[in-house]
Wavefront OBJ file of the C-alpha trace (Angstrom):
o trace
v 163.465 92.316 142.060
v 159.429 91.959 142.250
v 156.888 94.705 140.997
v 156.692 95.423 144.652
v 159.875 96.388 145.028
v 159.951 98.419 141.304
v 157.173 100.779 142.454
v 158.940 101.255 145.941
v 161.769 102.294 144.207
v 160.128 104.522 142.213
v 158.347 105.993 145.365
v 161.145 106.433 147.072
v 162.877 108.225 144.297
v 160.262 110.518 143.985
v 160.014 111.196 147.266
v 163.411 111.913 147.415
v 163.371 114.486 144.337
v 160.416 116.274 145.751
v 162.609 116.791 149.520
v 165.409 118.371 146.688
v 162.831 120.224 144.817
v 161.533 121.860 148.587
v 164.746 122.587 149.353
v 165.893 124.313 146.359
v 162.583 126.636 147.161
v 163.615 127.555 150.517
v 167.083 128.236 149.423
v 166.057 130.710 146.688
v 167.475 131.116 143.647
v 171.164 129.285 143.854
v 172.274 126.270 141.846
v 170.854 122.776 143.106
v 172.882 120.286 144.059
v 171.047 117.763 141.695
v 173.104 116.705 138.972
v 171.209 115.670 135.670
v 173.299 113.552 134.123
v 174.016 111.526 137.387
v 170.424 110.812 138.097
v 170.009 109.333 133.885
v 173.308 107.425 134.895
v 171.888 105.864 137.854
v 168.817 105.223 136.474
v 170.300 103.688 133.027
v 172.728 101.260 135.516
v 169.373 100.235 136.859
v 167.602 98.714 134.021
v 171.177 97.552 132.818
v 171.335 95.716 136.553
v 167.789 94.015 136.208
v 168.595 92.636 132.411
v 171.940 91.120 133.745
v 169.525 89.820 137.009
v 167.349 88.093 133.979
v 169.926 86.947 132.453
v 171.302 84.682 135.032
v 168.350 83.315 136.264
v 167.898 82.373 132.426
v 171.254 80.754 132.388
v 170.175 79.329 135.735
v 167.252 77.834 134.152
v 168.991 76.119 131.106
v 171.241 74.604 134.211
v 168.375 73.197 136.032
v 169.323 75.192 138.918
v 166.090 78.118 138.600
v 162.691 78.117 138.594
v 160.590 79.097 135.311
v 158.530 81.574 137.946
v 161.560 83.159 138.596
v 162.634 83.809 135.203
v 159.616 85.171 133.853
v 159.231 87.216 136.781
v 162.545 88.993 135.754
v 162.056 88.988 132.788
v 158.375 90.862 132.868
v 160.583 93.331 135.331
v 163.401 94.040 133.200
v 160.713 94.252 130.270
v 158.917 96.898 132.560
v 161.883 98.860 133.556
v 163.471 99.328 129.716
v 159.903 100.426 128.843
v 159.540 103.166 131.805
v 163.158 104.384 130.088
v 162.065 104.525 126.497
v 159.004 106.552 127.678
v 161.223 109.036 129.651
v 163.145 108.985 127.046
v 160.503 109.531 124.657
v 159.104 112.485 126.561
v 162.602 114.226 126.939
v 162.671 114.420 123.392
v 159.315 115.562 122.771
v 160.117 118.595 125.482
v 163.364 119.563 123.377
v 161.317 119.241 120.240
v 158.795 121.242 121.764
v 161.261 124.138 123.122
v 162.686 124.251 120.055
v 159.924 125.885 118.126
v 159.224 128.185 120.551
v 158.962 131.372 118.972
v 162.719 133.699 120.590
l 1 2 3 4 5 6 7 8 9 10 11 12 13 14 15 16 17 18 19 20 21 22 23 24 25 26 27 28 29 30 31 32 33 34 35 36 37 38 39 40 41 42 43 44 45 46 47 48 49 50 51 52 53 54 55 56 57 58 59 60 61 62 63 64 65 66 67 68 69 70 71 72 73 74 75 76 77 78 79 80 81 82 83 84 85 86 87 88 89 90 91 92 93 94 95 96 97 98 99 100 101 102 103 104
């Protein structure tokens, strides 16, 4: 998976969550059909996808049968992904921390 591909990923996912976010506008005030805990899932088996990606081309390097290129270049990706999830991560926490001392 290149950096090119990362960020169209990302683009497309956001493009896709702002169609659902127009939609649940128009529709007024009934329940979305976006599930939370589906989207962290997905995005969770994503990062875990590009590590086991990094992984074999590492394995394929010790075997003589990868490029170094290659590796690092999934590595840097799989570095880049786990980071984009510990700050989303980060940043959920800080909003829970945050609504929890609001004043009730």
């Amino acid at each position: 998976m290149s950096t090119s591909s990362i960020a169209n990923n990302a683009y497309q996912m956001a493009a896709k969550l702002q169609q659902q976010a127009r939609s649940i506008g128009d529709s007024g005030p009934e329940r979305p059909d976006v599930d939370f805990g589906q989207m962290v899932q997905s995005a969770v088996e994503s990062v875990v996808d590009s590590g086991r990606v990094a992984d074999s081309k590492a394995v394929g390097m010790i075997e003589g049968k990868a490029d170094v290129v290659d590796v690092v270049t999934a590595v840097a990706e799989t570095e880049v992904a786990l980071e984009t999830m510990v700050t989303v991560r980060d940043r959920v926490i800080s909003a829970y921390e945050e609504i929890m001392r609001m004043p009730i």
